[in-house]
SEGUPA-793905 format. One record per atom (N, C-alpha, C): residue in one letter; z, y, x. Coordinates in steps of 0.1 Angstrom, whole numbers, plus 2048, in hexadecimal, padded with zeros to 3 digits. Example, Ala and Ser with C-alpha at 12.3 -4.5 7.8 and 13.67 -1.06 7.14 Angstrom:
BEGIN
A84E7C7884
A84E7D387B
A84E7DF884
S8477EA880
S8477F5889
S84F800881
This chain:
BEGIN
X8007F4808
X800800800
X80080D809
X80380D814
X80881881B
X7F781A820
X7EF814824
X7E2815827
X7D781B81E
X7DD819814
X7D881F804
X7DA82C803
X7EB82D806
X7E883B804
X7E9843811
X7E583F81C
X7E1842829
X7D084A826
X7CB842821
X7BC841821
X7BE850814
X7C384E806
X7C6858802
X7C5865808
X7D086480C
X7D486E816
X7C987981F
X7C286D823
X7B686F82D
X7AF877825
X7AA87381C
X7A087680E
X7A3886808
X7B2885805
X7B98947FF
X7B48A180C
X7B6899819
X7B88A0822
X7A98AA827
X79C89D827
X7928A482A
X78E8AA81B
X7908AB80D
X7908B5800
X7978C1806
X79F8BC809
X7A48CA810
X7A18D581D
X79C8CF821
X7988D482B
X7848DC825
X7808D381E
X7728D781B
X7768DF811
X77D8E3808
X7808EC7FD
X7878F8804
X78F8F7810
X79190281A
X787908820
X778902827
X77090682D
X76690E81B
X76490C817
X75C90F80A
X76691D807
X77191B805
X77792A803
X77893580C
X773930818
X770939828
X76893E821
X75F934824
X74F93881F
X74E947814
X75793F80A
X75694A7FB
X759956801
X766958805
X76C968808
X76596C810
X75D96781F
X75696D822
X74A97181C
X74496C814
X73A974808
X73E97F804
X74A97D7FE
X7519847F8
X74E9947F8
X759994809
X75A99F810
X74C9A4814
X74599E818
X73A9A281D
X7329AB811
X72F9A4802
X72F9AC7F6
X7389B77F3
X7429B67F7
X74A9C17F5
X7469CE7FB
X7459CD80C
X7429D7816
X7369DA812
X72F9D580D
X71E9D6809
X7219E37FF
X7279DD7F2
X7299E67E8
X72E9F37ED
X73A9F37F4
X73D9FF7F5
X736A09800
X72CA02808
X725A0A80F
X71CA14804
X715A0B7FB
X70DA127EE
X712A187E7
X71CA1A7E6
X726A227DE
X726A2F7E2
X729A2B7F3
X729A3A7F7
X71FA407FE
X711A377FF
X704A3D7FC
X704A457F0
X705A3F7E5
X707A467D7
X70BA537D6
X718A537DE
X720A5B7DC
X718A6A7E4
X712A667ED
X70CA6C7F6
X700A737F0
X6F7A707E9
X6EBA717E8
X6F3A7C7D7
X6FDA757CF
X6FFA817C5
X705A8B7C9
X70AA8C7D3
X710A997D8
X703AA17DF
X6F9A9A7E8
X6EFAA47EA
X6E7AAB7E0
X6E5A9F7D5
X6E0AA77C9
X6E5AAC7C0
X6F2AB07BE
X6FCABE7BA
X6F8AC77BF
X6F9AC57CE
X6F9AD47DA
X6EBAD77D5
X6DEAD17D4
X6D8AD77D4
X6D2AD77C7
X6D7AD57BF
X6D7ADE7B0
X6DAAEC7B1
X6E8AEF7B8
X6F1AF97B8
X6E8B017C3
X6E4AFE7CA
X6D9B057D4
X6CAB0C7CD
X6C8B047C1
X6BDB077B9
X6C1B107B1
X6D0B0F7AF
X6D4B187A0
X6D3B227A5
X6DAB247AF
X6DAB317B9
X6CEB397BC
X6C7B307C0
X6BCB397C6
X6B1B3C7BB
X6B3B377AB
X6AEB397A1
X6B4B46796
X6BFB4679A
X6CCB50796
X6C3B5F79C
X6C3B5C7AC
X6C4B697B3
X6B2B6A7B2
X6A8B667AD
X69CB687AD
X699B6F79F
X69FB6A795
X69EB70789
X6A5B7C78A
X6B3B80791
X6B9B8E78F
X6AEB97799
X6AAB907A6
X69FB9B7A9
X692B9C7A0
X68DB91796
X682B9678F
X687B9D786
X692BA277F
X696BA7775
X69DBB577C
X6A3BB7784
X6A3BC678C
X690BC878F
X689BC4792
X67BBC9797
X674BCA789
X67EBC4782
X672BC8773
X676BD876B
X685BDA76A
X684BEA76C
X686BF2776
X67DBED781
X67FBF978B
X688BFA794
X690BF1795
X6A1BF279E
X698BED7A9
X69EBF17B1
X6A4BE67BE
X6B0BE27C6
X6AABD47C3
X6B8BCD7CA
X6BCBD27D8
């Protein structure tokens, strides 16, 4: 009987060990999708902040083109 559950033993042991290697495996996907994600995120993050600024660069320089076509329309100058 002791051989039985020797051999058992053996059996539980390499499940175990191959269900250990497989969950390596996973979390390193894991992480690896993780770091991925948040690199793109802060691409994201990056690319909406340039295109705020340059809205706000547009509003501006649409702001200050209209107040000079509108002083040059009665005669002012800026």
């Amino acid at each position: 009987m002791s051989s039985h559950s020797s051999k058992s033993n053996e059996s539980d042991l390499k499940s175990i060990k191959s269900l250990l290697k497989q969950l390596a495996k996973d979390f390193q996907s894991f992480s690896y999708r993780q770091l991925d994600n948040e690199v793109q995120i802060k691409e994201l993050k990056m690319t909406k902040e340039k295109g705020e600024s340059s809205q706000k660069s547009k509003k501006i320089c649409s702001h200050a083109s209209s107040s000079q076509n509108y002083d040059s329309f009665w005669g002012r100058k800026s």
